[in-house]
C-alpha positions as CSV (number, residue, x, y, z in Angstrom):
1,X,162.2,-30.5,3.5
2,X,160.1,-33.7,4.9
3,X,156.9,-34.5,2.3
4,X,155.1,-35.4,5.9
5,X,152.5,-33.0,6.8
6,X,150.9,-33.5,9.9
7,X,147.2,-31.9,9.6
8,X,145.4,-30.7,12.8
9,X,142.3,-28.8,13.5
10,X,144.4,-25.2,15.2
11,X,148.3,-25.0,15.7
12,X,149.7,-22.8,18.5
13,X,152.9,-21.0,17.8
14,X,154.2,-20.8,21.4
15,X,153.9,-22.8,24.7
16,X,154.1,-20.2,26.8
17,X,151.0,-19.3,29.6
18,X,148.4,-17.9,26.6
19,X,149.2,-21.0,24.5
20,X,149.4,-23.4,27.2
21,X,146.3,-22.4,28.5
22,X,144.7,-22.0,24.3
23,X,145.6,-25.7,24.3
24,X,143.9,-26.7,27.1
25,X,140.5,-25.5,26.1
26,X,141.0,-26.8,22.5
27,X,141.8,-30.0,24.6
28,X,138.6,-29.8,26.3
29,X,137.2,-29.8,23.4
30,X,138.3,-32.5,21.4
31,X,140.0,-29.9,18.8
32,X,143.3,-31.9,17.4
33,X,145.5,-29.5,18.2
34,X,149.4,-29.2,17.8
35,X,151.0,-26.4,20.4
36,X,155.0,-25.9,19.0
37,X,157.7,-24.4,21.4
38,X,160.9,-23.4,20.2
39,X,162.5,-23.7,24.2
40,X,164.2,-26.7,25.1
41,X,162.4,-26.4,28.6
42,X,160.0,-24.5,30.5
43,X,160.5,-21.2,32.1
44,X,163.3,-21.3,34.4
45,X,162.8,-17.5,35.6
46,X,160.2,-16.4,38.1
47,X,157.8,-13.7,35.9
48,X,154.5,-13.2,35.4
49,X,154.0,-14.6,39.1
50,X,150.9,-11.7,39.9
51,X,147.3,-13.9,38.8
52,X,144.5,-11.7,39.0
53,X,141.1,-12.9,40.5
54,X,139.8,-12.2,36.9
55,X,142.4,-14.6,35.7
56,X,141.9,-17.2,38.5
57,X,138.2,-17.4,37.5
58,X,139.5,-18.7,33.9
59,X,141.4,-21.3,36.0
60,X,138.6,-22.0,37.8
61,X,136.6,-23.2,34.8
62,X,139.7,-24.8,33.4
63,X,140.1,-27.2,36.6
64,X,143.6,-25.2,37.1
65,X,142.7,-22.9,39.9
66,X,143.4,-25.4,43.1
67,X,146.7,-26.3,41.7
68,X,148.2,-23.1,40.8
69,X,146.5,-21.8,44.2
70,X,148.6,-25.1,46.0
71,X,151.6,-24.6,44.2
72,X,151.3,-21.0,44.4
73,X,152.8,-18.5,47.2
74,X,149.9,-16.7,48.6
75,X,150.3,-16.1,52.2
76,X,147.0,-15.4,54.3
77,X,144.5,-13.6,52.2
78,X,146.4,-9.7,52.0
79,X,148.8,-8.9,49.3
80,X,151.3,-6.0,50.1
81,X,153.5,-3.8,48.6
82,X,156.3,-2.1,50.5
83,X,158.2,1.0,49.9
84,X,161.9,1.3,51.4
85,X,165.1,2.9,51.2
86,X,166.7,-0.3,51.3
87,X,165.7,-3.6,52.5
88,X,167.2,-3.1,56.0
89,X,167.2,0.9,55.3
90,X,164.3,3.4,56.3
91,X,160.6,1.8,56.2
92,X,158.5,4.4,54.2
93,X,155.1,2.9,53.5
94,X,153.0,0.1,52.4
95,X,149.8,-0.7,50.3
96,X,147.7,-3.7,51.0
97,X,144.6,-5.6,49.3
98,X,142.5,-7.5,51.6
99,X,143.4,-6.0,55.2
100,X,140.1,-6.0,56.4
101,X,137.0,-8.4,57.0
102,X,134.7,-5.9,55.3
103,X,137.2,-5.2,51.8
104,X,137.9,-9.4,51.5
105,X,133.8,-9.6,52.0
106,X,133.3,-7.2,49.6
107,X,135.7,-8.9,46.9
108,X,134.0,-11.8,47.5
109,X,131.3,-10.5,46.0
110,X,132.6,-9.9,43.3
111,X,134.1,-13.2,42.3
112,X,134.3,-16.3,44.3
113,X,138.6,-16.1,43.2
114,X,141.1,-13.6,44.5
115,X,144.9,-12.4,43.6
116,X,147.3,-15.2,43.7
117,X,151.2,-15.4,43.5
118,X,152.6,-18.1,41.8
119,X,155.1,-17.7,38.7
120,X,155.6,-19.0,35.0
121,X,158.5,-21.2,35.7
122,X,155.9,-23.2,38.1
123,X,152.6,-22.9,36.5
124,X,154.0,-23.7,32.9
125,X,155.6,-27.3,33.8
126,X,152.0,-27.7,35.7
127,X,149.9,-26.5,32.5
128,X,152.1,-29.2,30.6
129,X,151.1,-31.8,32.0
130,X,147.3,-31.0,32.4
131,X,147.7,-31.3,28.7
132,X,148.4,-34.6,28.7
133,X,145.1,-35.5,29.7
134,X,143.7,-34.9,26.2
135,X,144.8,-37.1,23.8
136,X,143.6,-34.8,20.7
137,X,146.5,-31.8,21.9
138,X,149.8,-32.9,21.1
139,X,152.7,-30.6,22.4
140,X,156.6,-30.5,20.5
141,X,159.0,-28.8,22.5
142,X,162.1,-27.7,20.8
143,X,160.2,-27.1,17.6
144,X,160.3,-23.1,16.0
145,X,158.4,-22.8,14.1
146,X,160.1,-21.2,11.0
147,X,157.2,-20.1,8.5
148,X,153.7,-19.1,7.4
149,X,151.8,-19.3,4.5
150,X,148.0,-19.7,3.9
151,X,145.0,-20.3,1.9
152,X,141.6,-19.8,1.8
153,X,141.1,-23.5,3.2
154,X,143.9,-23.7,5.4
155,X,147.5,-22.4,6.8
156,X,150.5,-24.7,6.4
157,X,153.5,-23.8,8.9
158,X,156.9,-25.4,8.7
159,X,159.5,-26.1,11.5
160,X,162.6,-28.1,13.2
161,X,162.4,-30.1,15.9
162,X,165.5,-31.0,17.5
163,X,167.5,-33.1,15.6
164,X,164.6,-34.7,13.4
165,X,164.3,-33.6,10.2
166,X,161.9,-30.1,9.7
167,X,158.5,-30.5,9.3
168,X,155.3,-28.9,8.2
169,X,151.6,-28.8,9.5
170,X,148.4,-28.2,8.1
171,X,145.9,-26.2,10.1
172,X,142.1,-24.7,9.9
173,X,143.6,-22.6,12.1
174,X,147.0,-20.6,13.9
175,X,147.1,-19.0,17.1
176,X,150.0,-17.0,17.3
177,X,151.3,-16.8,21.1
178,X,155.0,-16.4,20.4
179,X,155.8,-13.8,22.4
180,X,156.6,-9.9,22.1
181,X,159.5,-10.8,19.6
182,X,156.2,-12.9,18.0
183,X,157.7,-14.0,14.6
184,X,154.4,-15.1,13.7
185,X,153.5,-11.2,13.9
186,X,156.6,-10.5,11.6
187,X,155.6,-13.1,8.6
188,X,152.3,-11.5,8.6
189,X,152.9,-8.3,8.4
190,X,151.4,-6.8,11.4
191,X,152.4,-3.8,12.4
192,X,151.8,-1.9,16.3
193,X,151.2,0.8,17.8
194,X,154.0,1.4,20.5
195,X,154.7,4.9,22.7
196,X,158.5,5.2,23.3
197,X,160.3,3.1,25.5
198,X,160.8,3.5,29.4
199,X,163.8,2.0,29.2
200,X,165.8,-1.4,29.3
201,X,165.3,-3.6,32.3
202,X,166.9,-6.5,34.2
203,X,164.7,-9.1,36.5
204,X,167.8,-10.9,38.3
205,X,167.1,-14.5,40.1
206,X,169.0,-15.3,43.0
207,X,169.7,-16.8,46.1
208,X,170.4,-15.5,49.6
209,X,169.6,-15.3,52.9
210,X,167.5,-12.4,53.0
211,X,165.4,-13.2,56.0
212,X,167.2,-11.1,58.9
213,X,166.6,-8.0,56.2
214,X,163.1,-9.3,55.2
215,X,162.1,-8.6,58.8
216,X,158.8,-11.0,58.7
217,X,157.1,-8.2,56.3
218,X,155.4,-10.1,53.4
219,X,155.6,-8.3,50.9
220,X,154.7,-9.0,47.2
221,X,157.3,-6.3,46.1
222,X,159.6,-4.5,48.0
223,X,160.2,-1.3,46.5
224,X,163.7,-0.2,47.4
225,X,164.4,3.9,46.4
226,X,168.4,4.7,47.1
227,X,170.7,6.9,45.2
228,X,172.4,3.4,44.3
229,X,169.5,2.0,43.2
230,X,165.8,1.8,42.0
231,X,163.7,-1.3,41.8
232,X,161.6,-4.1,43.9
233,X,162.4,-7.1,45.4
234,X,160.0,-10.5,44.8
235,X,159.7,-12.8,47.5
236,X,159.6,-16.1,46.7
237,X,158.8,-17.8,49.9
238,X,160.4,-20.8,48.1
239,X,164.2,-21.4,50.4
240,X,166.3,-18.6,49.9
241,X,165.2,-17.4,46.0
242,X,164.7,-13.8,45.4
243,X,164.2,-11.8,42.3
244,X,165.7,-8.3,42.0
245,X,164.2,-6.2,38.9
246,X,165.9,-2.6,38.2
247,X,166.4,-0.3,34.9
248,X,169.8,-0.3,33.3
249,X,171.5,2.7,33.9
250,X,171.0,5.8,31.4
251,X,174.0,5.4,28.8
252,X,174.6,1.7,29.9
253,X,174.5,-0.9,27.7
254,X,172.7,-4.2,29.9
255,X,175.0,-6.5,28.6
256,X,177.3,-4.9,30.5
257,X,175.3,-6.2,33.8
258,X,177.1,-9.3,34.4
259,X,176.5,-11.5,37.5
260,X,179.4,-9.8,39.6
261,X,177.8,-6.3,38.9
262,X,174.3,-7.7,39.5
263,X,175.6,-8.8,42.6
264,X,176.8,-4.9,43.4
265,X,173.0,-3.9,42.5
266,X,171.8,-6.6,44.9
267,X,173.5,-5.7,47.9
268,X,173.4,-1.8,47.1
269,X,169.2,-2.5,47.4
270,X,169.6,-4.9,50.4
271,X,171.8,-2.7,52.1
272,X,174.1,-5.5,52.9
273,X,177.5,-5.0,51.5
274,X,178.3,-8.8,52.5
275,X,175.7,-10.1,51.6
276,X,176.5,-13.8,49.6
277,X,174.7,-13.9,46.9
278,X,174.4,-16.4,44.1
279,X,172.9,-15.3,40.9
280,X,170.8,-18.2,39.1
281,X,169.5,-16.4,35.8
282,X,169.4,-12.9,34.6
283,X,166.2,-11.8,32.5
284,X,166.2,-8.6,30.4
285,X,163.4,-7.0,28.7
286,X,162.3,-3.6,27.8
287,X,159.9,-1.3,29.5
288,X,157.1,-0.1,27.2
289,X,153.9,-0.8,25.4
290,X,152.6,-1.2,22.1
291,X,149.4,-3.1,20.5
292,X,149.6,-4.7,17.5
293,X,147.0,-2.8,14.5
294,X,145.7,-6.0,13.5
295,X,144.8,-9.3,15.2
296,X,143.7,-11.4,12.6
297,X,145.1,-12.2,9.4
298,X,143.2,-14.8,7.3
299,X,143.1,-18.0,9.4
300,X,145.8,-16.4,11.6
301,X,145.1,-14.9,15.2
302,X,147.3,-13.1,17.5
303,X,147.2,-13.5,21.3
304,X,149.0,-12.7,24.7
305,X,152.1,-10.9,23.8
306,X,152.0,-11.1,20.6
307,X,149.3,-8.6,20.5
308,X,149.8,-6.3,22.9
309,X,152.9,-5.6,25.5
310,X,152.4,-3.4,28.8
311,X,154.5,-1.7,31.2
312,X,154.3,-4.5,34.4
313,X,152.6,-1.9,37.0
314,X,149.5,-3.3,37.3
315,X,150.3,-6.9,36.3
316,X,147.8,-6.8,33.3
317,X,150.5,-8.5,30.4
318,X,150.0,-12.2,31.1
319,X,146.8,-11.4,32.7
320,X,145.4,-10.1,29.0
321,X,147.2,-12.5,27.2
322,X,145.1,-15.2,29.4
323,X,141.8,-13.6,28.9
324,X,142.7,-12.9,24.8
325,X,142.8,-17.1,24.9
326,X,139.7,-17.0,26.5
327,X,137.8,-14.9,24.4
328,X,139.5,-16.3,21.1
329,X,139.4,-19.9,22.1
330,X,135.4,-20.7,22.3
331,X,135.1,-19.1,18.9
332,X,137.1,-21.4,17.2
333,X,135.8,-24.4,18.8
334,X,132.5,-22.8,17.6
335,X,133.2,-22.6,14.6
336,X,134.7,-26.1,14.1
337,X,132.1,-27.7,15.7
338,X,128.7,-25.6,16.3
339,X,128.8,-24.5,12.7
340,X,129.0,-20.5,13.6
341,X,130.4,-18.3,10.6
342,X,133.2,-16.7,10.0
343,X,132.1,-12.8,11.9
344,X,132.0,-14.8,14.9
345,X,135.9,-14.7,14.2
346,X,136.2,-11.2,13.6
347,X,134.8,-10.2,17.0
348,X,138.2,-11.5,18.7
349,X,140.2,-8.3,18.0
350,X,136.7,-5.7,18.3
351,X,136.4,-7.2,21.7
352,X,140.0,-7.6,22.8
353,X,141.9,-5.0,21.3
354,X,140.2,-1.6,23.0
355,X,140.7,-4.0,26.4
356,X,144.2,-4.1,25.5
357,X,144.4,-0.1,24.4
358,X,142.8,0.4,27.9
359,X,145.4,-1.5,29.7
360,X,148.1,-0.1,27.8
361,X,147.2,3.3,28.7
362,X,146.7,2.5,32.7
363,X,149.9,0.5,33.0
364,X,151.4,3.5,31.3
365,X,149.7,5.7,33.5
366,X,150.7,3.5,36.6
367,X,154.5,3.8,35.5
368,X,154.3,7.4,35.6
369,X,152.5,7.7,38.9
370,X,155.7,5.7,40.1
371,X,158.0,8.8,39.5
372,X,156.4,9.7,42.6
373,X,157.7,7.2,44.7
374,X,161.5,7.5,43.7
375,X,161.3,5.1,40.4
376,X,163.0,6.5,37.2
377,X,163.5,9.6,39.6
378,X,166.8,11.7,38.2
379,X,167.4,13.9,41.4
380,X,170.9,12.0,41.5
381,X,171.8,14.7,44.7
382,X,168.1,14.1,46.1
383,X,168.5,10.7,45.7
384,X,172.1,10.8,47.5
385,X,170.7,11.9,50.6
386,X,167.4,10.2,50.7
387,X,168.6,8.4,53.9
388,X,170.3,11.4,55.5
389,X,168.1,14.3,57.5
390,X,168.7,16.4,54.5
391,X,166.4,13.7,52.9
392,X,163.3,14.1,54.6
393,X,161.9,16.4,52.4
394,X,161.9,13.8,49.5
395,X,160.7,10.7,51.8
396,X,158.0,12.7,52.9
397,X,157.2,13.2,49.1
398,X,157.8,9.5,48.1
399,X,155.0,8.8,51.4
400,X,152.9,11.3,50.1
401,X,153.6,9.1,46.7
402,X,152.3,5.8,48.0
403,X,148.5,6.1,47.8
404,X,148.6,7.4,44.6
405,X,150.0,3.8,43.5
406,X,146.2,2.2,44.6
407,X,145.3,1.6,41.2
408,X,148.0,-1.2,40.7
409,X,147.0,-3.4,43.4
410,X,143.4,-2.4,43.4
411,X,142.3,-2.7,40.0
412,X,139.1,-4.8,40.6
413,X,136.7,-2.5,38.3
414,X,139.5,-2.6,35.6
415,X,139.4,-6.9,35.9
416,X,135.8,-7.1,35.6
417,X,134.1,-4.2,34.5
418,X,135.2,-3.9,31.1
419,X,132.1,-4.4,28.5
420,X,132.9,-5.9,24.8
421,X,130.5,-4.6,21.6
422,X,130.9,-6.9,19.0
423,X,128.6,-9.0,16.5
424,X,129.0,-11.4,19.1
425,X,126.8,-8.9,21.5
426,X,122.7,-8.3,21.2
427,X,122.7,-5.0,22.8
428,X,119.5,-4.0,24.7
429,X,120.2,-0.3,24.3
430,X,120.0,0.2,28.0
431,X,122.4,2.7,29.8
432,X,125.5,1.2,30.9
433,X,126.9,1.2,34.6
434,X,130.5,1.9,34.3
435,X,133.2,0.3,36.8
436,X,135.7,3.0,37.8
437,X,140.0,1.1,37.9
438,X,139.3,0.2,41.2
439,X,135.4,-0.4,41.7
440,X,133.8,-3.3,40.3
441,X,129.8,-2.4,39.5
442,X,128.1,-5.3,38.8
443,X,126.0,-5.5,35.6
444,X,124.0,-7.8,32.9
445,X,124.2,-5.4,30.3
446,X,125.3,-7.3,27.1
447,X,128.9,-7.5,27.0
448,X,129.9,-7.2,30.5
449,X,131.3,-10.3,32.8
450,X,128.1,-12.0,33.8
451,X,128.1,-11.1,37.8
452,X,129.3,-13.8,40.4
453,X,126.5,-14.9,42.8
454,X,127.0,-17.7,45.0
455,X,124.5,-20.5,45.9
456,X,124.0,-22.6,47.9
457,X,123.3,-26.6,47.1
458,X,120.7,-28.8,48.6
459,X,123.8,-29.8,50.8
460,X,124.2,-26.8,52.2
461,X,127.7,-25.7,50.1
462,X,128.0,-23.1,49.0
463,X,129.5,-22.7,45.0
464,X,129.3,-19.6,42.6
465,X,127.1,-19.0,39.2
466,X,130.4,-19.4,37.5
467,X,131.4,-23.0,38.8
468,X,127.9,-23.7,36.4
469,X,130.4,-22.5,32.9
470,X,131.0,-26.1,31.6
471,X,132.5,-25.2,28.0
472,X,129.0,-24.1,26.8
473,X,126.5,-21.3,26.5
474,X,124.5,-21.1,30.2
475,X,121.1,-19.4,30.4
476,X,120.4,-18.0,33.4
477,X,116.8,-17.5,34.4
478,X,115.1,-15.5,37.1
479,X,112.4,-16.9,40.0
480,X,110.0,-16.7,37.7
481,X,111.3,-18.3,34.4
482,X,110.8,-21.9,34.4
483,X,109.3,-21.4,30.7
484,X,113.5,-20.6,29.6
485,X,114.2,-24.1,30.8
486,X,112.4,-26.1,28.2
487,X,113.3,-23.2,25.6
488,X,116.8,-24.1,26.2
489,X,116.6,-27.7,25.3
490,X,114.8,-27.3,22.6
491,X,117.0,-24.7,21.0
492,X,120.0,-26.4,21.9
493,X,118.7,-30.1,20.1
494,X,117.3,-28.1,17.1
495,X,120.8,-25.8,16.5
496,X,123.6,-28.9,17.8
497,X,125.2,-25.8,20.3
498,X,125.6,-26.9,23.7
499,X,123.5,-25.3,25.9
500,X,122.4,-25.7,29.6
501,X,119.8,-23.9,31.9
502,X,119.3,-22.6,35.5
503,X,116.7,-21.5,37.3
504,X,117.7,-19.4,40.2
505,X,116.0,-19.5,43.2
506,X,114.4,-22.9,42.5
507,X,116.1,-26.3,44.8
508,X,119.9,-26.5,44.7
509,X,120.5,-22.8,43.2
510,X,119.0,-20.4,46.2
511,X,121.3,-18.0,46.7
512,X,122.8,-16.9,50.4
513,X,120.4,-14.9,52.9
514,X,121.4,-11.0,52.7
515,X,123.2,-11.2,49.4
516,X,122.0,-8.7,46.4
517,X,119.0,-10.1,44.6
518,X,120.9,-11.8,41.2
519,X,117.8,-10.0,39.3
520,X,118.9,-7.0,40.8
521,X,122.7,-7.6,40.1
522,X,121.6,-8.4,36.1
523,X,119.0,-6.0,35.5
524,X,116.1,-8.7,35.1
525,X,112.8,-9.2,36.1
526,X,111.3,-12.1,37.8
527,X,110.7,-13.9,34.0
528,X,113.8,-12.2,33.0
529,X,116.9,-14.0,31.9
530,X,120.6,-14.1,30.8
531,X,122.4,-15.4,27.7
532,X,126.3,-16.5,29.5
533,X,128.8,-17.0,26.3
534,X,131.3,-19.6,27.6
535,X,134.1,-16.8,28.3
536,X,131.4,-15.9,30.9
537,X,130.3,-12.5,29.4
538,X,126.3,-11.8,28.5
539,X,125.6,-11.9,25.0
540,X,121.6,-11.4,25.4
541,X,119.4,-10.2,28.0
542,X,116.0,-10.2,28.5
543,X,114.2,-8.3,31.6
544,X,110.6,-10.3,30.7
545,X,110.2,-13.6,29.3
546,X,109.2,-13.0,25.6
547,X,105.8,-14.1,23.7
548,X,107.7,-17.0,22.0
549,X,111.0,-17.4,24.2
550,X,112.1,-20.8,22.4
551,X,112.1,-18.1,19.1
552,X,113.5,-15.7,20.5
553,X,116.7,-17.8,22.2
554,X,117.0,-19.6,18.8
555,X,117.2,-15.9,16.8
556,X,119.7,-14.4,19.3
557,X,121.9,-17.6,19.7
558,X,122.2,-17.7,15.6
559,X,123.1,-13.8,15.5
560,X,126.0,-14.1,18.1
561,X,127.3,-17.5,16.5
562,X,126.5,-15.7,12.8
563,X,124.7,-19.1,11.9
564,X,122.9,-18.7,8.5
């Protein structure tokens, strides 16, 4: 093996969405950083295309939001899903987010981002190069890395890279993102905790001309529920490319899914026994869940789906994975360059891992609701006549079905609402307002996402609390609070953490006429005020400015960084 070791503040194991988007922030940063990515290329297959609004509001902060949002394929400002025998078969129901003036007013409430469609094999080659604007993040493709080993002072990783000879690096630091196969899990040791298996899966990419079956219905999915054939449809509003996913059959081995007998599939869900179809890249994964036990090990993190894997109703894999890099990412930089301690570290997996249990156990809950609607049904004879009048009995079920399925498309309260208790959380022991899977209840409680407000700027824009995140901790005050605003320079000159301040209310940060009062929204007071950690969530509240608020910040800002 090479003697060179290239040494670097964190390494990524996998360039993927959760460790493109780790690097980026390290970027931001100025943390020398070294992402490795065993593929040749980017994603080449549309997956992972459904970006939550929580998601988006990342992006937001990141500078990534308009792109993926330009790049993306949103159409108008409703998502659908449709359920149908076949894609020019029976019509049996559909769900949409965002059909009315009052629900998209009401979302924007809530955040100042909403759902967007855009997949991994465009937002990857996108997140790429974004990297390339900071010179302290260096990214190898081609590069596996092939193993682990650490120290109390460091971890030292070895890989290939193409035809050069291997390598190792030294790093502070190792974010495993390498996948649900994650050999970084493997080397450590990790273990999870997995229900059985749904089943094997396919996600076929292909082209055809779909558009005399697609009827001008835009659809995210199309649900298609035949005794051929179970699955959904993705449009990709990109030429002619479609995606087709569907379980192998029971017994069936999926290698034995070819692209002629994929082809079958297709045309069985289309409808269209003609239909030319040209099959660009066939996918397989399974269909379960499972978190991992343990998501630190030494110097060693793990993140996205490394961590935890989910059934895709609900859309919450690469969501979580995203968020994980969130939550994990500020810590380290804290800790490299704010001087925090090593707890703040061990707060990653007591904040993330029940958010990942809770996801688990809904997308596993949404799976099952969709035996309701014809998916993993085993009434073969049922199934047989679905699209015969002996069927109408079972459609009328499957309609009956469709509303039960809310909770995938409207899972707002499940986005936002979730509220982390960590070391890296003052809690205020007030009672906590719970959001419901769908319903979003606005809080400051310690923990939760600090609420979305929008203002409005001395020119008249309007922009949202969160477009204030800048990397840093954000102190919020109330009307009355103008005493927080020289508390939080002094506290940030005297502890070297960045740290800005806003009064709301005062010139340039009023909020909109008719809107709920942000003290209201938070919980505060008119001297009250809110401690924002850069992943956006409250770490400290106050309802009254205290006798010695400079103190108090300063205490409560070296508790949550676990500064001696």
């Amino acid at each position: 093996m090479s003697s060179d070791t290239t040494d670097v503040e964190v390494l990524i194991i996998g360039g993927g969405p959760v460790g493109l988007v780790s690097a980026i922030q390290l970027g931001r940063a100025g943390i020398r950083t070294l992402l490795l990515e065993r593929r040749l290329t980017f994603s080449v297959h549309t997956k992972a295309s459904g970006i939550h609004a929580r998601t988006m509001e990342i992006y937001r902060q990141l500078g990534l939001a308009t792109i993926v949002r330009q790049q993306g394929e949103t159409s108008g400002n409703a998502f659908s899903f449709g359920w149908m025998t076949r894609m020019n078969g029976i019509e049996l129901g559909k769900l949409t987010l965002g059909a009315t003036q009052a629900e998209r007013d009401l979302f924007s409430s809530w955040s100042p981002e909403t759902m967007t469609l855009c997949s991994q094999d465009i937002y990857e080659p996108l997140f790429a190069e974004v990297l390339s604007d900071y010179p302290s993040v260096e990214l190898r493709l081609n590069s596996p890395a092939t193993s682990i080993t650490q120290d109390e002072s460091g971890v030292t990783v070895a890989y290939t890279s193409g035809e050069r000879d291997p390598g190792k690096v030294r790093a502070q630091y190792v974010i495993g993102a390498d996948g649900v196969r994650s050999h970084t899990r493997n080397w450590l040791g990790i273990t999870e905790d997995a229900i059985p298996s749904f089943g094997s899966s396919l996600n076929v990419l292909f082209e055809a001309d779909m558009e005399p079956y697609r009827a001008g219905r835009e659809y995210g999915l199309f649900w298609i529920i035949n005794g051929d054939t179970q699955g959904a449809f993705g449009w990709r509003r990109r030429g002619n490319l479609w995606s087709y996913n569907f379980e192998v059959a029971e017994g069936e081995d999926r290698s034995m899914y070819t692209p002629d007998r994929c082809t079958q599939v297709i045309r069985a869900a289309a409808g269209v026994p003609d239909l030319v179809v040209n099959i660009v890249s066939i996918l397989h994964w399974q269909h379960d869940q499972s978190v991992t036990n343990e998501w630190r090990s030494g110097r060693v993190f793990l993140a996205g789906d490394a961590a935890h894997r989910f059934p895709p109703h609900g859309g919450f894999g690469m969501n979580s994975g995203v968020q994980d890099s969130q939550n994990l990412a500020w810590k380290l930089i804290a800790c490299l360059r704010w001087g925090a301690g090593n707890r703040l570290l061990d707060s990653y997996q007591a904040e993330r891992k029940p958010v990942a249990q809770f996801n688990g156990d809904q997308c596993v809950l949404n799976t099952r609701r969709m035996a309701e609607t014809g998916w993993l049904l085993k009434d073969a004879r049922g199934l047989a006549a679905i699209e015969t009048p002996e069927g109408e009995a079972l459609r009328e079920k499957i309609i009956a079905g469709i509303p039960k399925q809310r909770e995938q498309l409207f899972s707002q309260g499940q986005q936002f609402g979730r509220i982390y208790q960590s070391t890296a959380v003052i809690d205020d022991d007030t009672p906590v307002e719970e959001s419901d899977i769908s319903t979003y209840r606005p809080t400051g409680h310690p923990g939760a996402r600090a609420p979305h407000v929008w203002l409005q700027g001395d020119d008249g824009q309007s922009f949202s609390t969160i477009d204030l995140y800048d990397g840093g901790f954000v102190l919020f005050a109330a009307s009355d609070g103008d005493a927080w605003l020289s508390a939080a320079s002094d506290v940030a000159g005297v502890l070297g953490v960045p740290l800005t301040a806003f009064r709301l209310g005062s010139p340039g940060y009023v909020q909109r006429p008719g809107d709920t009062p942000w003290e209201t929204l938070v919980g505060v007071g008119h001297t009250g005020a809110v401690l924002v950690r850069p992943d956006g969530h409250v770490s400290v509240r106050w309802g009254a400015l205290p006798d010695n608020a400079p103190g108090a910040l300063k205490i409560a800002l070296q508790q949550v960084l676990d500064i001696r």
